[in-house]
N, C-alpha and C positions, 0 to 999 in steps of 0.2 A: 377489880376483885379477882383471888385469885383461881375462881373458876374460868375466867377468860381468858386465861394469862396464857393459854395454848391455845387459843385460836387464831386465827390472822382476821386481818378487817372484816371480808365479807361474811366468815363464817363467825364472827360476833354478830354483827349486824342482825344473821338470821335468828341466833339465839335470843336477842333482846328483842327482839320482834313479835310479843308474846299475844296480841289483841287481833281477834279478826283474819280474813282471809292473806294467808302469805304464799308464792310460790317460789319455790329454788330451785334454779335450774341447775343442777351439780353436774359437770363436767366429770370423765370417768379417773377414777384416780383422785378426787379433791374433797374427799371428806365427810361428803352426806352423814354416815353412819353417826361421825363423829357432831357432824353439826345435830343430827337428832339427841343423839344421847344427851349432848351437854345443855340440850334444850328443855329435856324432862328433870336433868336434876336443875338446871337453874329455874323451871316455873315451881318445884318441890322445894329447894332449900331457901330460894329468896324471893318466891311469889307466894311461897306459902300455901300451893295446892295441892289437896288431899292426894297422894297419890292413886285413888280408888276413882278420880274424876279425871283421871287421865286412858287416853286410847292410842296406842300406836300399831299402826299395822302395814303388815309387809307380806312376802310374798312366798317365803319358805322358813320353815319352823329353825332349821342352820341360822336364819339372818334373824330371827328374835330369837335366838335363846345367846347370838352374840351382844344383840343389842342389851339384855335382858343383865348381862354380868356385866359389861362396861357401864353403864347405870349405876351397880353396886359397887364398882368401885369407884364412881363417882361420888356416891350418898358416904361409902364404906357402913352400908346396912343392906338387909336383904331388900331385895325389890317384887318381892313376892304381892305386894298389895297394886302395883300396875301395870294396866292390862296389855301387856304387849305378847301379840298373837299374828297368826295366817289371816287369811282371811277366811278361809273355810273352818281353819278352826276357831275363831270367834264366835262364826255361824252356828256352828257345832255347840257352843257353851249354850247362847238364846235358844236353840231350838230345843236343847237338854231339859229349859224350863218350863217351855211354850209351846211345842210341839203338839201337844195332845188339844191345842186348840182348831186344828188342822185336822184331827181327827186321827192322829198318832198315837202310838203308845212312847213314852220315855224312855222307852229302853232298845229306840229301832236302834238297829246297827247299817254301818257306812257302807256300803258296796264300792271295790276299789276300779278298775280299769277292766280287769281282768273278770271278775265277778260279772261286771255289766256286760261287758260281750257277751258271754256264755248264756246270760240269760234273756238279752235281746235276742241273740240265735233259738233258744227255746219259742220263743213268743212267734218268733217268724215260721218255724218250723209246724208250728201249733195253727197257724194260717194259711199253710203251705205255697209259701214262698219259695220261687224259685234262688235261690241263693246267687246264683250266675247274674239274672235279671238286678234285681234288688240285693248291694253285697252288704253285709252285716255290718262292716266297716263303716260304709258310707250313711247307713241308717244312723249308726252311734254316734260320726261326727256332726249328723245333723240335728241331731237330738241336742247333743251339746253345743250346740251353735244356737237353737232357740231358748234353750234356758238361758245361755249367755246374755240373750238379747230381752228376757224376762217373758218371754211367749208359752204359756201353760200349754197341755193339751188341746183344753178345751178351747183356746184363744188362737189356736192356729187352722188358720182357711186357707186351704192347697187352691192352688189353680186349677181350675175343672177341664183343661186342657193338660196338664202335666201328669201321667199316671205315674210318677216316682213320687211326686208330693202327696196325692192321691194313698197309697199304698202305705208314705211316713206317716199320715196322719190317723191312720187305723194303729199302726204298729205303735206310735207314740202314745194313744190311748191305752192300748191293751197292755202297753210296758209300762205305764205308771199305776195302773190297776193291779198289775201280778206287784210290784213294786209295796201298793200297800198291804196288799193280801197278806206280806212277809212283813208286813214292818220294818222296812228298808227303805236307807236311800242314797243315791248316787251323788257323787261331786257336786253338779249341777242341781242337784237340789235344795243343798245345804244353802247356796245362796239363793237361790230362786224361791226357796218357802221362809224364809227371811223378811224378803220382798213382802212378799202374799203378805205374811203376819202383820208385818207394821201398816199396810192398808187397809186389811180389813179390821185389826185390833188398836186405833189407837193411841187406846192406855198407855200397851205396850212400846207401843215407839215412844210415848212423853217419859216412860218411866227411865228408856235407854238415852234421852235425849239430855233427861237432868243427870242422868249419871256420868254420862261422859262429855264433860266439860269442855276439854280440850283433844281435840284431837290432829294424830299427825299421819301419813300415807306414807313409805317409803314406797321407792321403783314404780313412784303414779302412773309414768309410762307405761306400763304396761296393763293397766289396770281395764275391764270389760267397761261394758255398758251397764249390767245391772248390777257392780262393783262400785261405781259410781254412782249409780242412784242410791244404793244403801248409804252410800259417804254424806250425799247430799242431803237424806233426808233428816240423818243424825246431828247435821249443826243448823238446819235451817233456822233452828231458834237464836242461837249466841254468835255461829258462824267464823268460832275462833278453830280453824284448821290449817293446817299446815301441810301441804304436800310437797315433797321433791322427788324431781326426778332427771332424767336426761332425754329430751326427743327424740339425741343422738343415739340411742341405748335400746329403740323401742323392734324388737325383735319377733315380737311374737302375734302377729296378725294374723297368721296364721290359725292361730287358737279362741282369736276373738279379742284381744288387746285392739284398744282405737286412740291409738298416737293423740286425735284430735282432741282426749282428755283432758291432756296436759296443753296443746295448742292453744284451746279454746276454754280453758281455766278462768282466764281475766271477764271473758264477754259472759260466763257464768259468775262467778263474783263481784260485780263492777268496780270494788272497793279495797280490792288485791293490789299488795305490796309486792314486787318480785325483783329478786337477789337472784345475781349468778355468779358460780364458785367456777372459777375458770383455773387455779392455781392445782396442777398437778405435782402429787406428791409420790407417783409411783414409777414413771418411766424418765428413760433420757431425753433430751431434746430432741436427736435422732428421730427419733418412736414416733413424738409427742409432733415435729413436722408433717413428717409423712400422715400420720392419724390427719390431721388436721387439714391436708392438701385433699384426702379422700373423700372427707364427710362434707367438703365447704361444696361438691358438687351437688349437693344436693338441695330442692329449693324450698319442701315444706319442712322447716326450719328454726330455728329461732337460733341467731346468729350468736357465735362463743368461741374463743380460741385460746386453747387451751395452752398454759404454759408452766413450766419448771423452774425451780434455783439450782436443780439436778446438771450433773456435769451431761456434755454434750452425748458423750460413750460411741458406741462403735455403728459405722453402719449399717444400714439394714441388707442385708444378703440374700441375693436371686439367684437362683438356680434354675436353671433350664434343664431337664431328664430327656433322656430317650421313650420313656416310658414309666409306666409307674412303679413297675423293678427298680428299676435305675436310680429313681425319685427316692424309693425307700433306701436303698444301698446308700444315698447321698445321707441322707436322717441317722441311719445309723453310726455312718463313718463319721458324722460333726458330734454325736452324744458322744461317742466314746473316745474324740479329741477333748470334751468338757471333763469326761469323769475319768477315775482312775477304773480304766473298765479291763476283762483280763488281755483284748485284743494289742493294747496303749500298752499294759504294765504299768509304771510309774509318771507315765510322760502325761496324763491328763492334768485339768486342773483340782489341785486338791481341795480348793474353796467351794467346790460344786459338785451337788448329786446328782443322784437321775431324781429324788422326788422335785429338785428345782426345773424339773423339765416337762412341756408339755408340747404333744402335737394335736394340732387344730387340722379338724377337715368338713367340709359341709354336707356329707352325708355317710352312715354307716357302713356303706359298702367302702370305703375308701381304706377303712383298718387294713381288711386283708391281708393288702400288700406287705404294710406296714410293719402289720405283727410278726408275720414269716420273719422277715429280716432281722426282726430285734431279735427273737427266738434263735436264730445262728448267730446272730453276737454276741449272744448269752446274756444280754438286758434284761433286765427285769420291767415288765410293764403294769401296768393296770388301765379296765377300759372303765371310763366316766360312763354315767348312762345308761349300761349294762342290766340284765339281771337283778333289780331289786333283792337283798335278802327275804323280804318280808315275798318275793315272789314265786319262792322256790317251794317246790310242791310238799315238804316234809312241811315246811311251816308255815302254808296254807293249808293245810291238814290239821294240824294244833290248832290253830286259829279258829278254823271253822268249828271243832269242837266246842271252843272258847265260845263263840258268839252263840250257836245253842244253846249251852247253859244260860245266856243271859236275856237271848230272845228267842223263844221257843217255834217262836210263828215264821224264822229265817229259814225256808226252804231250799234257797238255794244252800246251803253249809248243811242243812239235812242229809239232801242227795249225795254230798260230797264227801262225807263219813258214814252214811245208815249200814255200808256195807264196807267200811274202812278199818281196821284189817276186816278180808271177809268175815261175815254170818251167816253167811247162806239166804240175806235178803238180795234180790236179782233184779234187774232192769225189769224186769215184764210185771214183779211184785209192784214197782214202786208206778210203773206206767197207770197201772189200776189204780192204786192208794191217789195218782193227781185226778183221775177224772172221778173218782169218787169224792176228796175233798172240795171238787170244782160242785158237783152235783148239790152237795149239802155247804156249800159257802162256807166252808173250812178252811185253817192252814193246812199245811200237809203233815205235822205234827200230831194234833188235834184228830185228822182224818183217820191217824195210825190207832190212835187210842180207840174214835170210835168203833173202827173194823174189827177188834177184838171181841164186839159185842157183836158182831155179825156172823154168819154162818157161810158168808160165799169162800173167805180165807180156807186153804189148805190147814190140817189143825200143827202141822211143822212149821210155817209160815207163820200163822198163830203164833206160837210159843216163841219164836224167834224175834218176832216183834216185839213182845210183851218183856220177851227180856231185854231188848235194846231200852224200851221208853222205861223199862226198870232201872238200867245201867245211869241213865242221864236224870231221871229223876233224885237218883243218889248223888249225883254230882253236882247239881242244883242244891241240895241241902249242904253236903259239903262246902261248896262256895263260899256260905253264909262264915263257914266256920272256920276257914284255915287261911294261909296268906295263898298270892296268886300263884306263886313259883310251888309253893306246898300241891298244890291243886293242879297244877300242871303234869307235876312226876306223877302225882297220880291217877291223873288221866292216863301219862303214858303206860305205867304198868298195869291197871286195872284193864286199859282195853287190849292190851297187849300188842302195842303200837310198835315199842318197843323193842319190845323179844324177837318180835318178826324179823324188823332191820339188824338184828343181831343175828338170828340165821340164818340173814341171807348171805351174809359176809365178804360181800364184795369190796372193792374198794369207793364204788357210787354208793353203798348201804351205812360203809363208814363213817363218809364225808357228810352224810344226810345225818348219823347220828350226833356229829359235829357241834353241826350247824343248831340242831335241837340244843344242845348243852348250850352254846352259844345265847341261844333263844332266853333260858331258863337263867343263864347267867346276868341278861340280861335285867329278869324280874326281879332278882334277887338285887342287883344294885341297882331300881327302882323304890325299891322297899325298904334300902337302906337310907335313901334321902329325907330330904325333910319333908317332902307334901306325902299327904297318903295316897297312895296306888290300891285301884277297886281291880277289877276286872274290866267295868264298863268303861271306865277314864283309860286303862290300859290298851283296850281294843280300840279306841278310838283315837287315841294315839298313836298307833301303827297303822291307821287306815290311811291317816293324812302325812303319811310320811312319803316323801320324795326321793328319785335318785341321790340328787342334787343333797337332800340331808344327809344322806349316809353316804357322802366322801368325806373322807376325811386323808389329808395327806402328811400320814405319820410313818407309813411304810417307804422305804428307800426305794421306789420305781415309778419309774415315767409314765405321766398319764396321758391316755390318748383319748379323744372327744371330738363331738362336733360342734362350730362353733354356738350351737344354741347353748349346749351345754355347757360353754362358757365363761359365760355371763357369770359376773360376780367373783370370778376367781384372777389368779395371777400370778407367773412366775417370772424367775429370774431368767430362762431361758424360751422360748416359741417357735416353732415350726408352724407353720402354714401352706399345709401341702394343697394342689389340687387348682391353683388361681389361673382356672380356663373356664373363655365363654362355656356354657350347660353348664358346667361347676358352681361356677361363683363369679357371675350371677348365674342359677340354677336356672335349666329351662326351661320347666314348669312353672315358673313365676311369669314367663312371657316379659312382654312390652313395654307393659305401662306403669305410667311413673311412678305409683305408688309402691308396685311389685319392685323395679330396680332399685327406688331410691331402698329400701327395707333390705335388697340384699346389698347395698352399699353399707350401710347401718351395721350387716352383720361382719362386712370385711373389718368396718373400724373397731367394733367389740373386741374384735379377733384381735387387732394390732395395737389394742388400747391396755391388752392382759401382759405384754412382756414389760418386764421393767428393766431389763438390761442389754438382751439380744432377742433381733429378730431375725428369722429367715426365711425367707418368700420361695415357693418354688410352684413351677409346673412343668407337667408332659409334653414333648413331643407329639406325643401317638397313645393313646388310650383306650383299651379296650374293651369294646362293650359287647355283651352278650358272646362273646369269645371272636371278634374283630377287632384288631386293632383300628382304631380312623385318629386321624390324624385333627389338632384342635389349636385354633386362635387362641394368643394369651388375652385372660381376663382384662375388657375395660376399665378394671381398677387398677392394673399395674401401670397403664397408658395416662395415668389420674397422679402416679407418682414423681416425685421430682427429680431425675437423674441424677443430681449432687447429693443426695440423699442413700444412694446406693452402688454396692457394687458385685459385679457377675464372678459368681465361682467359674475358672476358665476351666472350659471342657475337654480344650484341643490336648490338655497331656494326661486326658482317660482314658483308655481303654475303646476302643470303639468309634474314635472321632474321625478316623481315615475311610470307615464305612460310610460314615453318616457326610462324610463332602463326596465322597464319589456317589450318594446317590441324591444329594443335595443339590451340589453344589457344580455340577459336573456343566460342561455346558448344551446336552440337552436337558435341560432344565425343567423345561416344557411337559416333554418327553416322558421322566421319569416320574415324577410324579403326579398320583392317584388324583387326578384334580376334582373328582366328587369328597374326596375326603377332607379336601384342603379351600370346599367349596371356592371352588374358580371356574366361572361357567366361560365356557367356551364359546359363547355367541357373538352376535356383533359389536353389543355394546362394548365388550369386555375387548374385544381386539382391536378396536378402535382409538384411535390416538387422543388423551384427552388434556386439556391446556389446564397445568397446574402452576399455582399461586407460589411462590418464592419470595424472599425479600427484596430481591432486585428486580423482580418483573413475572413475568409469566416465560415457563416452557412446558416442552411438551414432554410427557409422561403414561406411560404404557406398563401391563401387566407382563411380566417374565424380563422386564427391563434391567439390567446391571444399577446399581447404585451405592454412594457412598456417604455413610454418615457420622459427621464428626466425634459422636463417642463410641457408636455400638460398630462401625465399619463397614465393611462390604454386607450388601445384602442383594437381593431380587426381589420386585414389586411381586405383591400377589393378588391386588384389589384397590380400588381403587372406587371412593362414593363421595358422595356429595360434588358441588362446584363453587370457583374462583376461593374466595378468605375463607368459608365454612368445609372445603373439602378436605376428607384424611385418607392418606394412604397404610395399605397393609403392606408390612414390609417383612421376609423373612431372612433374619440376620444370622452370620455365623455365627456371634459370641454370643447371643440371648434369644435366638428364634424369632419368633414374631414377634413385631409390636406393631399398634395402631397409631398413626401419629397427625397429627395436625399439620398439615401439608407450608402451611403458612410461617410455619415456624420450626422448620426440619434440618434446614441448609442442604438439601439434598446434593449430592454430587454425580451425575451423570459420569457414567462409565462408559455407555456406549450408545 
């Protein structure tokens, strides 16, 4: 038929695969998206399913609203009747109807990241929390770690030996208490009162259970634990669900993602079909090796090897820096060999921009360098991951407005406007109006009204009051009556938001009024569409919005990110700056295998997003906290396969005459920093140790001369393990260090 007529075997296979538990293991680059899409229109066009009994769910609002139009042009009709959502905003829809079963009002609003800090800090401070002791931080991510894990407040028992779990379990109650007080709620609640509802109600779970029929998971890898019991407990009746995803892909454990989801899929379904799409369609063979040599080291697994019809294309390129100057100097001077950039003149290639170009690094301090240098080669960039729009304090200011008008009992966006432009309402006004609505079990809204009736207020203070909750009660009626961008401008002009940032007239007051227009522009062609745009649907829409949604790469500049940020995307061009041990793998991940194997995972994301060029580099000497030290190349470039790549030479830059005289010179020994270059000086270390060769055993020593057949001269600098399991560290003049398997090195003894 010729809905098939574009898929290859496997990715048939999983579309007609329509009854019952299925799992796809999709390799990066091989079509998932596509195998879902053509999955919902062929159970719609030739299974004949209501589309209103269909559920597909993924991970960011970007990958269903892509899914959402490739569907329509599948059906070529709207696809507005199924349900393809986040998974928060799914949650979001059920709890919009069911909420109030919970003991909610309908009209709570979403607290984003930022919101919940601020008022977790409240809560502690109100406890009097040493902040140093107990950081607000580490409260937040544990808070989000038990919801993850489906653990209420009431269901969490600290160890009466731990006064930090101790302390969370006070702070966790009193924050979902202040939480309801406002009629709020955080990320983590969306699916954790989800949870609660369909346990305790249910109807409700049988009434979502007939409704969605079919359902499908995209990126299940990464999917929580109580993300999973929601999935589970919506097909336990028909149990026709579909998940795909890649184990190799699974990045984010960090956050509460458990790989063993998707592992341990079959031993939860017994009755599971499982397909794996191995056929990449986005990089070279090149790329698609090396990926392939990286991730096979790893052993919780499920085994797939990825491959192409894609021409071979070019090497993969390693670069060796002096430094992370040197590193970025290298990045810039290969973009603007790719583009016609003003350095090049005409000499670049004209088939390629900067927006085909991205650099990968595995933590945000890593831009820095980065940025300087494009900045003097007059590059244009942009940073992945950044600053949210919706984060910037002019339109977190509207917003909070916005959710007032629609939940009155939202204290926190109270506080955050009651004196926004000033009124003459003060901190020490509002400090009184909280322990006064605490007193009489009030919102803070509520409290303001009733102190109007009270005589303890100043009668200035008074009036100021009475005219704010007059100001918002008009704009409450309002609301009813005009569109949401109408009600926006006049919010700004009636509170005179506005006028302000117009006399302050800076170029920061500008940029902020911008950005507002921006905003407004935005409601405006929300309003122009086909669904109807509230207030309440609009705010809650910008609450679940992600970095990761609002990229979009239509601007001609180079985007730079960390490999988390990633995920999901893909150019024609990749840098991969940064591949040293602490780097990548990250030192805070430590030892164990689960930590390593996860930052291996995240190197082949990184290496799995170029589809034509890739280029691999690290430092020298890296500096940290304003020391340079000196750093081993990452265990994953030692994971690469030599014929697969090759070294940008260094000897005719700039600086290479320094770097052998104090390399390479023959005190050796001598010159270099051996704490930096961790090389202990004890016995073990000077002691002559019998290394493995293909013809036999010799002997082998740290500071030793040596020669090897691709990389050349180098000098030993470590040396572990024994006989066929030991590796030497070696540092080489063309590519610095590498760790190599002794067994298999051919080493050449120099002296």
């Amino acid at each position: 038929m010729s809905l098939l007529n574009d898929l290859n075997p496997a990715q048939r296979k999983a579309v007609l695969e329509t009854e019952g538990p299925l799992l796809v293991f999709a390799g990066a680059g091989s079509g998932k998206t596509r195998v879902l899409t053509y999955r919902i229109a062929y159970l719609i066009q030739e299974k004949k399913v209501s589309p209103r009994n269909i559920l597909a769910v993924t991970f960011t609002n970007k990958a269903a609203e892509e899914m959402r139009e490739r569907v329509e042009r599948l059906l070529r009709w709207s696809a507005k009747g199924i349900w393809i959502s986040t998974f928060h905003s799914a949650c979001a829809r059920i709890l919009r109807q069911h909420i109030d079963r919970l003991g909610f009002g309908r009209n709570f609003v979403i607290y984003d990241e930022d919101d919940q800090q601020r008022h977790l800090k409240a809560v502690m401070k109100e406890m009097n929390l040493d902040f140093k002791m107990f950081h607000p931080m580490a409260m937040q991510n544990k808070i989000d770690q038990l919801k993850n894990e489906g653990i209420t407040a009431d269901r969490f028992h600290p160890s009466q030996f731990n006064i930090f779990e101790k302390r969370l379990a006070l702070v966790y109650q009193k924050y979902q208490e202040d939480l309801h007080r406002n009629n709020g709620v955080d990320f983590g609640d969306l699916l954790l009162f989800v949870n609660l509802l369909f346990k305790k109600h249910p109807d409700i779970l049988r009434s979502y259970q007939g409704l969605c029929q079919y359902v499908m998971v995209d990126e299940f890898q990464d999917t929580n634990l109580i993300q999973y019991q929601l999935i589970k407990q919506l097909v336990q009746e028909h149990q026709n669900i579909c998940v795909v995803g890649d184990d190799d892909q699974s990045i984010y454990r960090w956050r509460g993602a458990e790989v063993g989801n998707i592992l341990n899929f079959e031993r939860d379904f017994p009755n599971t079909k499982v397909i794996t799409l191995e056929q990449n369609y986005r990089s070279t063979r090149h790329i698609l090796q090396a990926a392939n040599h990286v991730v096979k080291q790893n052993r919780l697994r499920k085994k797939k090897i990825l491959w192409t019809e894609n021409p071979e294309g070019e090497l993969l390129t390693l670069f060796v820096a002096e430094d992370e100057a040197d590193e970025a100097q290298f990045v810039a001077r290969q973009i603007s060999k790719h583009v016609n950039s003003p350095l090049q003149g005409n000499a670049g290639n004209p088939d390629k921009q900067y927006r085909d170009i991205a650099v990968f690094y595995r933590i945000n301090a890593q831009s820095r360098a980065i940025e300087e240098e494009l900045v003097k080669h007059q590059i244009p960039y942009t940073i992945v991951g950044g600053l949210r729009f919706y984060d910037r304090k002019e339109i977190k200011d509207v917003l909070a407005y916005l959710r007032l008008i629609v939940n009155p009992s939202d204290g926190i966006s109270l506080k955050r406007i009651v004196n926004l432009p000033p009124r003459g309402i003060g901190d020490k006004t509002m400090e009184r109006l909280g322990l006064f609505s605490k007193e009489r079990n009030l919102s803070l809204y509520e409290a303001m009204k009733a102190s109007l009736k009270e005589d303890w207020l100043p009668p200035g203070v008074r009036e100021r009051i009475e005219g704010f909750i007059q100001l918002m009660e008009w704009f409450r009626q309002e609301a009813e009556a005009i569109s949401l961008s109408q009600l926006t401008m006049t919010l700004l002009t009636k509170t005179g938001y506005l006028e302000r940032l117009k006399e302050e007239g800076t170029d920061e007051a500008l940029s902020r009024i911008e950005n507002i227009d921006e905003l407004i522009n935005l409601m405006a062609e929300l309003e122009r569409g086909e669904e109807e745009v509230t207030l309440e649907t609009f705010l809650e829409r910008v609450s679940l919005v992600t970095s990761v949604d609002l990229y979009e790469n239509k601007e001609n500049r180079v985007s730079l990110m960390t490999l988390h940020c990633a995920k999901g995307l893909e150019f024609p061009i990749v840098f991969m700056v940064g591949l040293e041990e602490g780097l990548l793998p990250h030192y805070r991940r430590g030892e164990e295998i689960e930590d390593l194997e996860e930052e291996r995972r995240l190197c082949y994301v990184g290496i799995t997003r170029a589809k034509e060029k890739l280029y691999l580099s690290r430092s020298e000497r890296r500096s940290t906290f304003g020391v340079g030290r000196a750093n081993l190349a990452s265990r994953f470039l030692d994971e690469l396969p030599f014929e697969l790549i090759e070294v940008e030479e260094k000897e005719r830059r700039m600086g290479s005459l320094l770097r052998q005289k104090t390399f390479w010179s023959d005190d050796f020994s001598q010159s270099v920093d051996k704490a930096d270059f961790s090389i202990r000086e004890d016995e073990a270390s000077r002691r002559e140790e019998i290394v493995f060769n293909p013809d036999g055993f010799y002997p082998l020593r740290t500071g030793m001369k040596v020669r090897h057949p691709k990389f050349g001269d180098g000098r030993v600098k470590a040396i572990e393990g024994m006989n066929e399991d030991q590796k030497v560290t070696i540092l080489f003049k063309s590519v610095g260090a590498k760790r190599l398997k002794t067994r298999y090195a051919n080493l050449e003894i120099l002296e």
